[in-house]
N, C-alpha and C positions, 0 to 999 in steps of 0.2 A: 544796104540790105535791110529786111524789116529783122526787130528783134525785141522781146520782149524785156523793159526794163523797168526795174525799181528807184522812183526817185528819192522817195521818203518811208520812212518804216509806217506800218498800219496794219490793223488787224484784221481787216478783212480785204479779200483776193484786187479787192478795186484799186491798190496801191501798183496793180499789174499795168504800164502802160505799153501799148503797143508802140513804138516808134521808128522812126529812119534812123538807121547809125550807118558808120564808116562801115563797112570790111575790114577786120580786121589782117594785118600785118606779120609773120610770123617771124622772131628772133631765131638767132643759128641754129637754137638747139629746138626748137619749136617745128609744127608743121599746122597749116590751115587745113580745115575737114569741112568741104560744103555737106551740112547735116540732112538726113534723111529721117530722122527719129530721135528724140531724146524722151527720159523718162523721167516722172515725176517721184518725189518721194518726201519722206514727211518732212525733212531738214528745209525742203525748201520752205515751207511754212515757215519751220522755226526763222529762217532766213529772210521769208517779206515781213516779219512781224521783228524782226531787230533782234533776237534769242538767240542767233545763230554765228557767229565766228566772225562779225561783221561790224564796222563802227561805223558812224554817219558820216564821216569822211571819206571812206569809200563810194559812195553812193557819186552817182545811179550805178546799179550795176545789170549783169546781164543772169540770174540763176539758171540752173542747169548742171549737177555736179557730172551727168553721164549723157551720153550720147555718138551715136552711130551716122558713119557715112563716107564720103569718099574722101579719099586726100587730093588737096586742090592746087596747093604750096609746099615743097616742106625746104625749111631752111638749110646756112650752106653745113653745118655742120650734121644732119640727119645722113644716115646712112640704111638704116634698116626697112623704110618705108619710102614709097616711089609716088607720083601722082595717078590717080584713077585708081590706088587700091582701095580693096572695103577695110575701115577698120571700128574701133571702140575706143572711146576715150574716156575716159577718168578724173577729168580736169579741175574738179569743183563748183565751175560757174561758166555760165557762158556757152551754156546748150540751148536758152530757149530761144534759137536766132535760126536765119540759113546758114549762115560761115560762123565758126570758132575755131582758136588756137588753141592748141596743149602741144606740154610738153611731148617730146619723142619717149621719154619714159613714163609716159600717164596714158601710152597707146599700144592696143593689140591690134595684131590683124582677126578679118574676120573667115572664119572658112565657106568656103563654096558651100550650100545647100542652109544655111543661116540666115533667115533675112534680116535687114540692120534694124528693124522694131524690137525683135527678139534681142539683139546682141545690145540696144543700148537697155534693155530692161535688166542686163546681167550682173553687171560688176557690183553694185551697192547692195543687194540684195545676199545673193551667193558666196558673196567675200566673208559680208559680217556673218555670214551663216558659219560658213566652213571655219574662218580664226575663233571666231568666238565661241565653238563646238569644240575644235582640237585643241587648238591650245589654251585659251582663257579653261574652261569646264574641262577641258580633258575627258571628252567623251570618250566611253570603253565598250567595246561588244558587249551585250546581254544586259546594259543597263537599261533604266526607265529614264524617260527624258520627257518632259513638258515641254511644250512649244504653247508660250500662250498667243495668242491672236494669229492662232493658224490661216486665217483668211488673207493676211497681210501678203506684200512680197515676201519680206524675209520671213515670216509662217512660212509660208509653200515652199520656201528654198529648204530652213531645216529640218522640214520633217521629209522631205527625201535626203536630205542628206545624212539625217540623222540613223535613215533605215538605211541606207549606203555602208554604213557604218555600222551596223547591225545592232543598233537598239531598239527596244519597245519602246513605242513612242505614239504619246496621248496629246490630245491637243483641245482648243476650246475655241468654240465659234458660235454667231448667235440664231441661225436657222439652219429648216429642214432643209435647203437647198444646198449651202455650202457645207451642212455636214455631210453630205453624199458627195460633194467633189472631194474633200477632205479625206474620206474614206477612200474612193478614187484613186487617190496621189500616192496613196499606203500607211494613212496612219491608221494604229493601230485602234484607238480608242477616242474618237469627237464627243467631247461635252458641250452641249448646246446653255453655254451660261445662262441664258434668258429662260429659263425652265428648270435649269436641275446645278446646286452647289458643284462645284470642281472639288473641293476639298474634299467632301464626300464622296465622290466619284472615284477619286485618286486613290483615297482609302480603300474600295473598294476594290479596286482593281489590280490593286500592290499588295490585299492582306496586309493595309496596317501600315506597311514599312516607308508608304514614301518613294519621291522620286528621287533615281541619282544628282537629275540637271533638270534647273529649270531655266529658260530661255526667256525673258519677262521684257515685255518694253512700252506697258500698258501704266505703271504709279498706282497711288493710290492706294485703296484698297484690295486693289488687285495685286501689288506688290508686297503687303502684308500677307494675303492671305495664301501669299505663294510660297511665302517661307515656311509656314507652316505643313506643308507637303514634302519638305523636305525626309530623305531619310537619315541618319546618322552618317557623315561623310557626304553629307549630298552637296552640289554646288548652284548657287545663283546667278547666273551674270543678267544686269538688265543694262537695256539699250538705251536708254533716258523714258522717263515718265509722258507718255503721249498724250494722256489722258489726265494726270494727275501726278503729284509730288511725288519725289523720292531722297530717302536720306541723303544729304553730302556726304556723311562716312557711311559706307556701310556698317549693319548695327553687327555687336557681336554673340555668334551665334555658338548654340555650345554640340557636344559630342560630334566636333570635326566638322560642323557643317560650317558653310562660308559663302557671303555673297561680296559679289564685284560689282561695278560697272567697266564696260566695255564698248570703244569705240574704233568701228573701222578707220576711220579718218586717223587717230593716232595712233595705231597701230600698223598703219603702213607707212605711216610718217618712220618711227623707229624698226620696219623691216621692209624697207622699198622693194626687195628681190620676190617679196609675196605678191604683189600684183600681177606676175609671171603666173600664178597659181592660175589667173581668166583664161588661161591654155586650155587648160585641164578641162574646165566647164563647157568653155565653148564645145571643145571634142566631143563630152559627155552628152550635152546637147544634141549636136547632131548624131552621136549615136542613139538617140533617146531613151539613156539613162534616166536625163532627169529633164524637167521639162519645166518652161518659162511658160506663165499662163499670166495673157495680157486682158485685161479684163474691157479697156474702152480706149481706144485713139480717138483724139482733137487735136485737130489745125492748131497751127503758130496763134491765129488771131482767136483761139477759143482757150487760151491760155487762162483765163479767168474762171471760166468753167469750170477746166481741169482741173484748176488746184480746189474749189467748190465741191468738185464732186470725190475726191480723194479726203478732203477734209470730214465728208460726211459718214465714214465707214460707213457706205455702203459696196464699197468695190472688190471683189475677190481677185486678187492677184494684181497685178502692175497697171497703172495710170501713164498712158505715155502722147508727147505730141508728134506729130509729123509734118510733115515742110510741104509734101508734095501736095 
């Protein structure tokens, strides 16, 4: 099968090589998925560039933490999935191929009227949306809530999820184009950073007080300056620094307010039965609750591209490739 693999770490996308490998094999509790879609996201950077959960021992490998498609194999211990169903998978590595294995517990099915572009653009995005809203932040009806880099996947995932949930919710993007889809999706208030302070904006639109939650995954000074928007009790969680540093400890913040970092990956590591939650969304999905907006597909063999053009924020919504 062709599959795209990393031999050596490097910081720009050309450590991407296309090559022949085996088909993988699936163990008892495993099932092989000939892929139709996997989606890109920013860890896999961190991942060709060596930042990412990965030692050079490992290597080559294959990236891809998500991806959709048919089940092709499944081992003798798999019970709940058959061959020729559509599903999603979750697996961490080993979507940028035609064949990959995951576990039987790193897989949903997909429902009729979903096509498998949409369903693998879902779990990474949606997941850390909704844990790291309910539970990390403890989002509450009637609150304000920041969503910075609303143009991102997880932007678009939690400012609908966030009005789902019936917050005010303000977000920050850097033109006139995606702040009309922004607006669009339902948020309530797009700050176009590249023209006007967010801090200011915030104050504005809160009288003063700040937001409850802020959603941060951007560093820097953008992570500064997001504290400051805080209200008294307000909560932080960032996703890692994209763009730029962030404390190893969070700093300590006074009149109740409090920032975290928060990660999908270990947090379903410590609550497996949450990835049941892609139930939920998918349904949502098709009833178009809330909606997956894929901004650009490229081929297996335009995998370099891809990660190119994702690293370039310029993309509104999901980066993903496709096999056919």
């Amino acid at each position: 099968m062709k599959a795209i693999r990393i031999h050596q770490f490097g910081p720009t996308e050309n450590v991407l090589q296309y090559d022949d490998v085996p088909t993988p094999t699936p163990a008892a509790d495993e099932v092989l998925i000939r892929i139709e879609a996997a989606s890109l996201n920013r860890a896999d950077l961190g991942l060709r560039n060596g930042s990412y959960r990965v030692s050079p021992d490992e290597l080559p490998i294959i990236p891809g933490r998500e991806f959709a498609g048919i089940v092709e194999q499944t081992g003798s211990n798999v019970r709940e999935f058959h061959v020729g169903q559509r599903v999603v998978a979750y697996a961490g590595k080993g979507g940028y191929a035609e064949y990959a294995k995951a576990k039987a517990s790193e897989v949903r099915p997909v429902p009729d009227g979903i096509d498998l572009a949409t369903a693998a653009a879902v779990p990474t995005v949606f997941l850390t949306a909704w844990f790291g809203l309910t539970e990390e932040a403890k989002l509450q009806s009637g609150e304000w809530l920041l969503v910075q880099a609303g143009s991102s996947g997880v932007g678009i995932a939690a400012i609908q999820i966030g009005k789902h949930l019936g917050a005010q919710v303000a977000t920050t993007s850097s033109d006139d184009t995606k702040v009309k889809k922004l607006q669009h999706l339902g948020a309530d208030i797009v700050i176009d950073y590249a023209n006007d302070d967010f801090v200011l904006e915030v104050a504005r639109a809160t009288h003063k007080r700040g937001v409850d939650v802020v959603l941060e995954m951007i560093g820097g000074e953008i992570y500064t300056k997001s504290l400051e928007v805080l209200a008294p009790g307000g909560r932080l969680f960032s996703l890692g620094g994209a763009f730029g540093p962030i404390p190893e400890m969070p700093p300590q913040l006074s009149d109740g307010r409090k920032a975290t970092r928060f990660s999908i990956t270990n947090y379903l590591k410590a609550h497996p039965q949450g990835f049941r939650q892609l139930d939920t969304f998918l349904r949502l999905i098709k009833e178009n609750t809330f909606h997956v907006v894929i901004d650009k597909a490229f081929s297996l063999a335009e995998a370099r591209t891809a990660q190119r053009y994702l690293a370039s924020r310029e993309h509104f919504g999901k980066v993903v490739l496709t096999m056919a």
